[in-house]
Wavefront OBJ file of the C-alpha trace (Angstrom):
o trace
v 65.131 40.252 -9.018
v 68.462 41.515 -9.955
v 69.804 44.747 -8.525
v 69.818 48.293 -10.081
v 72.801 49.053 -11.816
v 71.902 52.907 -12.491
v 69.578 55.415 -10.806
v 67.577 55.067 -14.330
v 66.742 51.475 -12.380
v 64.773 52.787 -10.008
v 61.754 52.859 -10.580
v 59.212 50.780 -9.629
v 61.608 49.545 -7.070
v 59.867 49.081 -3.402
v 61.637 51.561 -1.083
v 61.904 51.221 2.786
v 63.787 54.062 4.806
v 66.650 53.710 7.409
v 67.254 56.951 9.405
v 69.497 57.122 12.985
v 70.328 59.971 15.334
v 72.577 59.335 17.972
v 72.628 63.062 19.798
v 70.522 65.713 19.954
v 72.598 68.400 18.434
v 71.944 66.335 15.025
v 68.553 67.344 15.043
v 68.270 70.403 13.046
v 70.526 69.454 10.410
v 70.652 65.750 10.033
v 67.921 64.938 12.619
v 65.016 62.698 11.698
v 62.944 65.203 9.736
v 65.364 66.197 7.639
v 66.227 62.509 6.868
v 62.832 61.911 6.226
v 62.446 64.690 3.532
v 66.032 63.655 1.882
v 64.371 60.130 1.587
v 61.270 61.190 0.675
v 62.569 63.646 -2.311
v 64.505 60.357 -3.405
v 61.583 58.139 -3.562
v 59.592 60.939 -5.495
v 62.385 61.771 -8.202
v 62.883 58.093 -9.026
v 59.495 56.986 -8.972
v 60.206 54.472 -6.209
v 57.104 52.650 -4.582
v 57.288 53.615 -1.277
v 56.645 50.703 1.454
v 56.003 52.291 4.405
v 58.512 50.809 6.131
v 60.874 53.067 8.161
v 63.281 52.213 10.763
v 64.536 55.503 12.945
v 66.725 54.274 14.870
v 68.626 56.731 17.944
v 71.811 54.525 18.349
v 75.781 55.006 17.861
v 76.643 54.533 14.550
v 79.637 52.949 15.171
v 77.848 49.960 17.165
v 74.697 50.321 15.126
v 75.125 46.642 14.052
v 73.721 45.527 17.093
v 70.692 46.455 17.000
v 67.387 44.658 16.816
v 66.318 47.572 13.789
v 69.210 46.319 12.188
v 68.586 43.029 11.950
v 65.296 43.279 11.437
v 66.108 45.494 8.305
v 68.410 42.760 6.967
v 65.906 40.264 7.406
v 62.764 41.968 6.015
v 65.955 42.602 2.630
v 64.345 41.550 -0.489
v 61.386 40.488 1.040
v 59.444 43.394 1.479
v 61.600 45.741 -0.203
v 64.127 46.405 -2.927
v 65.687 49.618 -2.009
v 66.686 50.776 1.002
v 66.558 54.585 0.980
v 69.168 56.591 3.688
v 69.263 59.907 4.203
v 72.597 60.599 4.606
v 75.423 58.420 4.591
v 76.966 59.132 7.729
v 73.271 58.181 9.087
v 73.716 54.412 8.262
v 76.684 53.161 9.572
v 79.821 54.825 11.585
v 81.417 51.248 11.618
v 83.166 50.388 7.749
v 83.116 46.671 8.676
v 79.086 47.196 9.829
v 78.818 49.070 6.668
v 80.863 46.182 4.050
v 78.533 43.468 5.438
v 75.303 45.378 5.097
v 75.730 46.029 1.733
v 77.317 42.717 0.814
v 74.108 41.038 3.001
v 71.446 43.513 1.294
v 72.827 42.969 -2.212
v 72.781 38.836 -1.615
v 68.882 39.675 -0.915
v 68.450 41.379 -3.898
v 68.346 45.041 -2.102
v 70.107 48.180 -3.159
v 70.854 50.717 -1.031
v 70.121 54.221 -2.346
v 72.550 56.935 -0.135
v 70.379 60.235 -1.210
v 73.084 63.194 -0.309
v 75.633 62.263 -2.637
v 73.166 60.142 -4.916
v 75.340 57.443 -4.587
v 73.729 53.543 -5.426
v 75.112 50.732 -3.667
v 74.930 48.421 -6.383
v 76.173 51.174 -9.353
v 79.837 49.948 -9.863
v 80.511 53.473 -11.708
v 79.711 54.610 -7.902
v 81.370 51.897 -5.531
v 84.620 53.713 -5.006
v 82.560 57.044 -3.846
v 80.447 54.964 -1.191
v 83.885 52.993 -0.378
v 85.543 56.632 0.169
v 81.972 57.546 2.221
v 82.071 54.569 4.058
v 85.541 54.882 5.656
v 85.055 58.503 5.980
v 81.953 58.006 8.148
v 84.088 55.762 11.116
v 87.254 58.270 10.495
v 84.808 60.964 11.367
v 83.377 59.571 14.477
v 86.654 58.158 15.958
v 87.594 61.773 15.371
v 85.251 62.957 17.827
v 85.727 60.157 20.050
v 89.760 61.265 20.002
v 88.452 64.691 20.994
v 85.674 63.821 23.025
v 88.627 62.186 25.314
v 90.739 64.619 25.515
v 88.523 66.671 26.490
v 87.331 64.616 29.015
v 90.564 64.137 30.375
v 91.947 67.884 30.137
v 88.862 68.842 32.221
v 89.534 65.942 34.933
v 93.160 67.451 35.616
v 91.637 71.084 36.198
l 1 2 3 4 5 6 7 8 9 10 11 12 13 14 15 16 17 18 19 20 21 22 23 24 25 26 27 28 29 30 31 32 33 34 35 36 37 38 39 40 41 42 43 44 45 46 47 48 49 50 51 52 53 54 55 56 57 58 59 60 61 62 63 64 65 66 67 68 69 70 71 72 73 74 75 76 77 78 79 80 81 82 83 84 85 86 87 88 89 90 91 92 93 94 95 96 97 98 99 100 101 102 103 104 105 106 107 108 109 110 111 112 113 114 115 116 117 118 119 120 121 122 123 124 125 126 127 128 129 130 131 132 133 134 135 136 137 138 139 140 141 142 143 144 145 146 147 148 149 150 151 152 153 154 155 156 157 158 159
């Protein structure tokens, strides 16, 4: 099956969902219910099949890569579904090199994957350089907090 070049693509496409949390103060705004109903309004408006199949996973997006959901979800790629339906796009990956290879991996299966905040489609072209810009905005953002997170830490250990 070949991939979906437009949104117009989508349907009849067999949709699985990928959500992650990594802290607890995501919960109210990016926690797993609202990634659920971002997917779920996604799957509806493009008349997606939807699969069942949902991976919430409560990990570090920058190591996410690692993880048994992970590489389960690249293995089950093509298989048992076509699209894989995110949330948000910071949700996926916080790593740009975890990110590349997932898509390059999902697209050699013959799986899209379907970012529902922007409405951005990993296989439109007309969209790659707005999921490019997402993707390296998602690590810049958590090495960010990491930068901060350490200062912090270390400001507080000289007090």
């Amino acid at each position: 099956m070949s991939l979906p070049c437009s949104l117009d693509e989508l349907a009849g496409q067999r949709a699985a969902h990928w959500g992650r949390e990594s802290t607890g103060r995501q919960a109210d705004r990016f926690g797993p219910e609202a990634q659920r109903e971002q997917r779920d309004r996604a799957i509806s408006r493009y008349r997606m099949v939807d699969t069942g199949i949902t991976w919430q996973v409560a990990h570090s997006g920058r190591t996410i890569g690692t993880t048994h959901q992970f590489a389960e979800m690249l293995m089950r790629a093509g298989r048992d579904y076509d699209v894989l339906v995110v949330g948000y796009i910071s949700r996926f990956a916080r790593n740009l090199r975890t990110a590349v290879n997932a898509r390059e991996d999902l697209h050699a299966a013959g799986v899209a994957i379907y970012f529902a905040d922007e409405g951005v489609l990993s296989s439109d072209e007309n969209a790659w350089e707005n999921w490019a810009r997402e993707a390296v905005e998602a690590e810049a953002h958590s090495r960010r907090l990491d930068r901060k997170s350490t200062r912090l830490n270390s400001s507080h250990a000289n007090i």
